[in-house]
C-alpha positions in Angstrom: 92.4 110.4 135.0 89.3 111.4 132.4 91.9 112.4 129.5 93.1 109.0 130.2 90.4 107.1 129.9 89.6 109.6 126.9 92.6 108.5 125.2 92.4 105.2 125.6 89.0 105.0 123.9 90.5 107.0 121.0 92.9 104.6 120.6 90.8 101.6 120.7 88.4 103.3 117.9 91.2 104.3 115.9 92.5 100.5 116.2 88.8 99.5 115.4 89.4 101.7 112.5 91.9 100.4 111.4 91.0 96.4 111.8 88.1 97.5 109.6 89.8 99.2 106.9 92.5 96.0 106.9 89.7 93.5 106.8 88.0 95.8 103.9 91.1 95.9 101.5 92.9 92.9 101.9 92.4 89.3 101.8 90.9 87.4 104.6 94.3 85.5 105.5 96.7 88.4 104.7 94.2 90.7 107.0 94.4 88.4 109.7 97.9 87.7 109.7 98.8 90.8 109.4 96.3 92.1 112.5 98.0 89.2 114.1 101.2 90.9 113.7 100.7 93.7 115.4 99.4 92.7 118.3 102.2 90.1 119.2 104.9 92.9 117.0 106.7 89.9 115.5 107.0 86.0 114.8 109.4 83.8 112.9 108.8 84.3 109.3 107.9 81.0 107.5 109.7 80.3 104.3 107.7 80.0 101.0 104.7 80.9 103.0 102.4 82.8 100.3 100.8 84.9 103.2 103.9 85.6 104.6 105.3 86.9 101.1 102.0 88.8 100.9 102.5 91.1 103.8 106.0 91.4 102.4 105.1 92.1 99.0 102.4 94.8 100.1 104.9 96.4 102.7 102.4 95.7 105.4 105.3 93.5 107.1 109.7 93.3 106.8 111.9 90.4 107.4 114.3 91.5 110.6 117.2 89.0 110.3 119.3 87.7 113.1 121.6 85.0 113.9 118.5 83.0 115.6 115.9 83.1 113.1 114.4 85.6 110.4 111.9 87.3 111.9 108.5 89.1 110.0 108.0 92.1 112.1 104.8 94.6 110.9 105.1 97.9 109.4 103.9 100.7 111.9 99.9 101.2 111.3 100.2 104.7 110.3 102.5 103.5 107.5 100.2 100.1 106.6 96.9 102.5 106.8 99.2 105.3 104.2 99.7 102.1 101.7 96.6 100.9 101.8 94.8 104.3 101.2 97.3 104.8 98.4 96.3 101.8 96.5 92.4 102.7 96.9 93.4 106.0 95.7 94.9 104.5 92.4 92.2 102.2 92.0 89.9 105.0 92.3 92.0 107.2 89.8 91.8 104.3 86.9 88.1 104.2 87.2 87.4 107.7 87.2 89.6 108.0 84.3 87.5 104.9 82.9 84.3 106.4 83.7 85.6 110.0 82.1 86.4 107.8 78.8 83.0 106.9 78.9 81.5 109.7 78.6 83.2 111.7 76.2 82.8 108.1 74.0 79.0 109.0 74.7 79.5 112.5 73.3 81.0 112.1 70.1 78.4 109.0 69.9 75.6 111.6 70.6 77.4 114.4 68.4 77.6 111.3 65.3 74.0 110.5 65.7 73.0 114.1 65.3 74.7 114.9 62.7 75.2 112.1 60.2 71.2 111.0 60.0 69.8 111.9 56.7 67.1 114.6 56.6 63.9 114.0 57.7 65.2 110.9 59.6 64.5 110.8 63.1 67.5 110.4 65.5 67.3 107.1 67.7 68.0 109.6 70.6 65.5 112.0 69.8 61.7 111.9 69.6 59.1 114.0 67.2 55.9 114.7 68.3 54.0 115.2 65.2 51.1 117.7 66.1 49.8 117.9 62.4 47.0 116.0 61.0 47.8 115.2 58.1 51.5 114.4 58.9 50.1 112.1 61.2 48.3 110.4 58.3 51.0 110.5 56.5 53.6 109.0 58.2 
């Protein structure tokens, strides 16, 4: 009776998980109708419907046809939850890559500054402290 019970509140926080993660990534209407989904596993699909064609599009739902009606059935969670951390994943990739870009751009920046000044010019980058006298006057 205890693993039970156990189980059943590891289900519900994984579904709690999962309702967050959905809610995170996707829009506000496609999350919801696609949370909606699996909790009643399948409605008539509504032609030209944009959030219907979303869930579609993002393989979060399918189209199950039969002589009745087309219905949009979801995608199994595990599946949804695998697509959705696949897209993050890319996202993530593009910016590291973006961020990487940046700082190599940075280095050869750094690397241009040091060594195209002319001498006795003082790199933007770098500071002098000038300890004699008469330098100081000087300058």
């Amino acid at each position: 009776m205890t693993a039970q019970i156990a189980a059943g509140f590891s289900r519900r926080q994984e579904l709690s998980e999962l309702e967050k993660l959905v809610r995170e990534l996707l829009p506000d209407k496609v999350a919801e109708a696609y949370l909606e989904l699996t909790i009643i596993g399948g409605r008539p699909a509504h032609e030209n419907d944009p959030v219907d064609q979303e869930l579609v599009n993002r393989r979060l739902a399918y189209l199950q046809w039969s002589p009745e009606a087309v219905l949009l059935r979801p995608v199994d969670a595990l599946i949804a939850v695998t697509g959705l951390l696949t897209l993050v994943h890319r996202e993530l990739t593009k910016q590291h890559e973006r961020l990487l870009q940046g700082y190599v751009a940075a280095a050869e920046v750094h690397q241009l500054q040091l060594h195209d000044r002319q001498s006795g010019e003082v790199s933007s980058v770098l500071a002098q402290v000038l300890t004699d006298p008469d330098e100081i006057v000087e300058r």
